[in-house]
N, C-alpha and C positions, 0 to 999 in steps of 0.2 A: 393222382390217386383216384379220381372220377373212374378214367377209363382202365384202371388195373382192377379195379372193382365192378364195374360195371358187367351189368349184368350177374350179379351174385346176388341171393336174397337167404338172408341167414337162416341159415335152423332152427336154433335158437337165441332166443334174445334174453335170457333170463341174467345172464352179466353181461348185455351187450355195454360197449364204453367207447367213446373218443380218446384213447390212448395215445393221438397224433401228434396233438398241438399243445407247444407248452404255454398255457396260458394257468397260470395260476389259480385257484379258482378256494384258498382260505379267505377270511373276511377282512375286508378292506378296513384299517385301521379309526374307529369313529369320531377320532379327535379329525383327522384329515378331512372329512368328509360336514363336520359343525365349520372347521375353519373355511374351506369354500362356499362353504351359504353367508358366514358373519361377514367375509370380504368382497360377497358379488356387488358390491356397488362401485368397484375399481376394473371391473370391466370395462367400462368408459374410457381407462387411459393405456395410454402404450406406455410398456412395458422398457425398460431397459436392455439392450440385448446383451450388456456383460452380468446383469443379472442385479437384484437389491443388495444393498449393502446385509440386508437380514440374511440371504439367501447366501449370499459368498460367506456369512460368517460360518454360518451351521456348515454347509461343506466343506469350506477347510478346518473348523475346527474336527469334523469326522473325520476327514482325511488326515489327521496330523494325530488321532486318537486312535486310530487304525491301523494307521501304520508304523506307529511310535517316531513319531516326528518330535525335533525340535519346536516349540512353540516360537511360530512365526512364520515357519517355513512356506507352507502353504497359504498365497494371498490372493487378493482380485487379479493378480498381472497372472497368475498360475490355473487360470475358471473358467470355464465355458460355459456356461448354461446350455440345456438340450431337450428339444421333443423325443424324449430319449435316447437310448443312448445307438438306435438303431440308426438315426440318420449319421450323425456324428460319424460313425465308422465309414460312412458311406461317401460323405464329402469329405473327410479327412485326404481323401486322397487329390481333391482341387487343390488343397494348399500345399500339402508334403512332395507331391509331384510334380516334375517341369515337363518340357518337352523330350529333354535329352538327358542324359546322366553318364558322366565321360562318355560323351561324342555317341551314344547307343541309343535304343528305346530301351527307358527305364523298366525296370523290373518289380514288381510285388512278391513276396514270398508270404502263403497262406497255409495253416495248415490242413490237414485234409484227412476226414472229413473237415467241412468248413462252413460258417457261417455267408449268406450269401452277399450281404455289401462286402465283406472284403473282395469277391471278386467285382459289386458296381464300383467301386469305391480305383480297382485300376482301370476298368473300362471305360470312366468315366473320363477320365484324367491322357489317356491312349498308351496307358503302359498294356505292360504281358506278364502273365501272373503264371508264378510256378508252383505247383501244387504241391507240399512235402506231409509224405503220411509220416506219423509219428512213431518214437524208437522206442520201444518198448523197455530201454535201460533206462531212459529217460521220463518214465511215467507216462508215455502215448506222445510225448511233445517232441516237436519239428525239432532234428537237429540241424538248425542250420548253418552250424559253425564246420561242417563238412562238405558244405557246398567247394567249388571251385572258387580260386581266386576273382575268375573273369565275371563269375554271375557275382559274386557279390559286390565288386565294382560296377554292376550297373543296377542292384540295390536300390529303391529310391523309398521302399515302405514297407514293413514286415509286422505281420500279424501275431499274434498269442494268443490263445483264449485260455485263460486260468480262472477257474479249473475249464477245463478241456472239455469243449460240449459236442458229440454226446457221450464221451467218453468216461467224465465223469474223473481224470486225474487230475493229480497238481504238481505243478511247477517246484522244482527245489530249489532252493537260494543260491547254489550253485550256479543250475542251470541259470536262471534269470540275469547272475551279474554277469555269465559270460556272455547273454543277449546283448544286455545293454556295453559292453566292449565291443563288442562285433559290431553295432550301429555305430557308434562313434570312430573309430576304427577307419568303416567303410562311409559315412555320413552316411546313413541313411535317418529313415524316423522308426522310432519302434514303437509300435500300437498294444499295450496290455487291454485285453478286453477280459473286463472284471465282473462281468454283470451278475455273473453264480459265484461272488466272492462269499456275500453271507448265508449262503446255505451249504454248509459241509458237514460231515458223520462227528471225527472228533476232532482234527487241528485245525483254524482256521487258514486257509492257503497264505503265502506270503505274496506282499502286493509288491510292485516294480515300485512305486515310490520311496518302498520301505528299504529297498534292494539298496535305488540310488542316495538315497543317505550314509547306509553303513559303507558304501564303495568312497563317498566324501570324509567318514570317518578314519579310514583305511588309507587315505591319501592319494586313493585312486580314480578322483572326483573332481570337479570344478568345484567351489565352494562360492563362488560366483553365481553358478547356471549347476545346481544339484541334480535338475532332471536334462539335462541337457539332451535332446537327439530322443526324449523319453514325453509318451502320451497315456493315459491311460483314461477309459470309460466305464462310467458304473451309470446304475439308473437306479430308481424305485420301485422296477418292473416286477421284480425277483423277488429280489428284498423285502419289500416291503405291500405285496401283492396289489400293485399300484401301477399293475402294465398300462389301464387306459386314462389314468393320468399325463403321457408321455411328459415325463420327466425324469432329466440325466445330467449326465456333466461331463466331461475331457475336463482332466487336470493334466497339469507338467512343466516342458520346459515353455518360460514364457516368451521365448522368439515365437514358436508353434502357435502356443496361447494368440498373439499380437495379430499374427496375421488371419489365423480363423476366424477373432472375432470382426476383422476387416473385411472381411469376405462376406460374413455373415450379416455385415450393415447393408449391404446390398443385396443380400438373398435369402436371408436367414428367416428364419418364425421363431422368435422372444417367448419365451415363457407367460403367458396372462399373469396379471399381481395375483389374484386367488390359489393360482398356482404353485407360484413362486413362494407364497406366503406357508401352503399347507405342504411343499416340500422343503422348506426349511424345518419346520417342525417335527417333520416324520426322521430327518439326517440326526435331527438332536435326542432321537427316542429309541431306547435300542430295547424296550422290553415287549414290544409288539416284536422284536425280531427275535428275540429268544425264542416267543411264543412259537414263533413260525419255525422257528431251525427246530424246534423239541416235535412238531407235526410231522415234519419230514422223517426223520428220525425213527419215528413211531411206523414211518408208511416202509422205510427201507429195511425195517423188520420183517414187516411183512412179506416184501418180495425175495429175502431170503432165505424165507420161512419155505415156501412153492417153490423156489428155482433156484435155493442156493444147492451147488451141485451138477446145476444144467446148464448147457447152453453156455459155457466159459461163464457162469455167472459170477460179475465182482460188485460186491456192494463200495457204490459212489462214494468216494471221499469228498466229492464238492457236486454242486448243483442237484437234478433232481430227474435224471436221467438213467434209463437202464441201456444200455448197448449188448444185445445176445444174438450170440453166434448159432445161427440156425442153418447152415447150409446154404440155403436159396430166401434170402430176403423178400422178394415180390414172391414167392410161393408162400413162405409162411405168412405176407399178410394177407394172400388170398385165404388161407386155409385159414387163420383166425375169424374172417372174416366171414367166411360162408359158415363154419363151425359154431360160431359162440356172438355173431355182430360186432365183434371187439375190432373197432380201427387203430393199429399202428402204421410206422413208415419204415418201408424199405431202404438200408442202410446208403443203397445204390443211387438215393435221393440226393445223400448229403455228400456226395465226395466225386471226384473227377477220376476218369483214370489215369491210368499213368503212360510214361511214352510205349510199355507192352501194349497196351491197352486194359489193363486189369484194373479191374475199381476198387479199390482195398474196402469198400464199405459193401461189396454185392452178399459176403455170409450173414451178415446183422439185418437184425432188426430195430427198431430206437421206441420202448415206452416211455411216458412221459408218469410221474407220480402224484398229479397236481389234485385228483380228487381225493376225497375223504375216504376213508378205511372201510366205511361200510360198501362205498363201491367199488374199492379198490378190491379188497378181499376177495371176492366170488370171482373175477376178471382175475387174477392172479391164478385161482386157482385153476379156473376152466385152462387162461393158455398152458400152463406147467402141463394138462391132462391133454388135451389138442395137440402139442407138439410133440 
């Protein structure tokens, strides 16, 4: 971004904005914030790395209210604790991946655009990651049940992001139980990465855990191992506008669960008790999250309001993301950018090409809607009149 911009100096700056980075920027929830000063005296000790008995309660019982679980289903053999849920995704691929996967170099399949630990996450582990842009009958999401026989026999970890960042779709129950057959199928591991699950317009997305329940109900499950071959990662980043808290979780099948927390006895960062203590709290409190989905809500009027009409513009059904098709992505975020100071990112950032060589993300542009109305507004309107 430095040097695409570099050497620009804006026009005007009267809506200039960082519309780059999603960093959240509503008010951090002040119960969170009493509980980490009442408990800093536990700073002194180490911390458990499967997490407090307090801590595993509150997330599975959100996890099992979430997803409309059986009571019980979700236990400590099924929890990860996490400094979010950004590394998680990232070392996930130490444990899910071997050297080999029938006799080949293992495979990652990511969708694309994409988050970047899913590609450290094979790099790390010496697989090769294949990049799949999403099918537009499928709501932007990876078909990957179209792949070849051969690639998904060497399968070792596949990606989701639900809802789809920065796309901004969601996943149908459909699609998801034929995910999770297709991993079990070919063994592989399937990663739901849920992190924009509580911020959607009206339904809230359906979660893989919830998927593998009704697939046990249906007689199409282990009733043994519900999430078997199935992970999934949320944090308080989003959610609960609690990014620099780094706090998250990987729940599921607890083979997955046994061995990451084994990995992570030897390499891992434990959650601090103050931490643990004020993110059990915030999993059991869902009215700061209303407050926050009803903000978003309010702001995706607004960009509707300036750019519904433009620019393929689709108001987000999940997370907090705008994805608009401008022709030349690094052009328009020069031209926003010498124009009005408004920083966004060119689509061409977030996505790989493909074996043409074509980046499916080079026409977009990606704003993020994380500030307030008052600076969102003028920034909405300048780019609608800029582009």
């Amino acid at each position: 971004m430095r040097s695409l911009l570099a050497g620009i100096t804006p026009e005007d700056t009267s809506a200039a904005l960082n519309m780059s980075l999603g960093e959240p920027q509503h008010q951090v929830p002040s119960f969170v914030t009493d509980i980490l000063h009442d408990q800093r005296a536990s700073y002194n000790k180490y911390p458990p790395v499967q997490g407090t008995e307090a801590w595993q309660q509150a997330v599975s019982g959100w996890l099992i209210r979430r997803n409309g679980l059986s009571a019980g289903m979700v236990g400590s053999e099924n929890l990860v604790p996490l400094n979010g849920s950004r590394e998680g995704l990232f070392s996930i691929g130490l444990v899910a991946i071997g050297r080999q996967k029938n006799g080949q170099i293992p495979l990652v399949l990511s969708p694309n655009p994409f988050y970047q630990p899913y590609a450290g996450a094979a790099q790390s582990a010496g697989a090769e990651t294949l990049y799949f842009s999403g099918d537009a009958a499928l709501d932007g999401m990876p078909d990957y049940a179209s792949l070849p026989e051969d690639v998904l026999r060497r399968t070792a970890l596949a990606f989701i992001c639900n809802p789809s960042n920065p796309e901004g779709g969601l996943a149908s129950r459909d699609y998801l139980a034929q995910m999770v057959g297709l991993a079990r199928k070919y063994d592989f591991t399937l990663v739901g990465d849920e992190c924009y699950s509580e911020i959607y317009d009206d339904k809230p997305p359906v979660g893989l855990l919830d998927v593998c329940a009704e697939l046990v109900r249906r007689g199409l499950g282990n009733s043994d191992n519900p999430f078997q071959n199935v992970v999934v990662f949320n944090s308080l980043s989003k959610r609960s506008n609690l990014a620099g808290l780094r706090s998250g979780f990987m729940a599921g099948d607890p083979d997955i669960v046994r061995e990451t927390l084994r990995m992570r006895t030897y390499g891992g960062a434990p959650l601090p008790l103050p931490v643990q203590a004020a993110s059990a709290a915030a999993w059991n409190d869902e009215a700061h999250v209303e407050a926050n989905r009803a903000l978003y809500r309010r702001k995706f009027d607004l960009a509707e309001r300036y750019l519904g009409g433009k620019f393929d513009f689709t108001r987000p059904a999940g997370g907090f993301c705008l994805w608009l098709k401008v022709g030349d992505g690094e052009k328009a975020c020069r031209e926003l950018w010498r124009a009005a100071g408004i920083k966004c990112l060119p689509g061409v950032y977030l996505a790989r090409p493909d074996a043409d060589g074509h980046n499916v993300g080079m026409p977009y542009i990606r704003l993020v809607l994380v500030h307030d109305e008052k600076l969102l507004e003028p920034a909405l309107e300048k780019i609608a009149i800029t582009l």
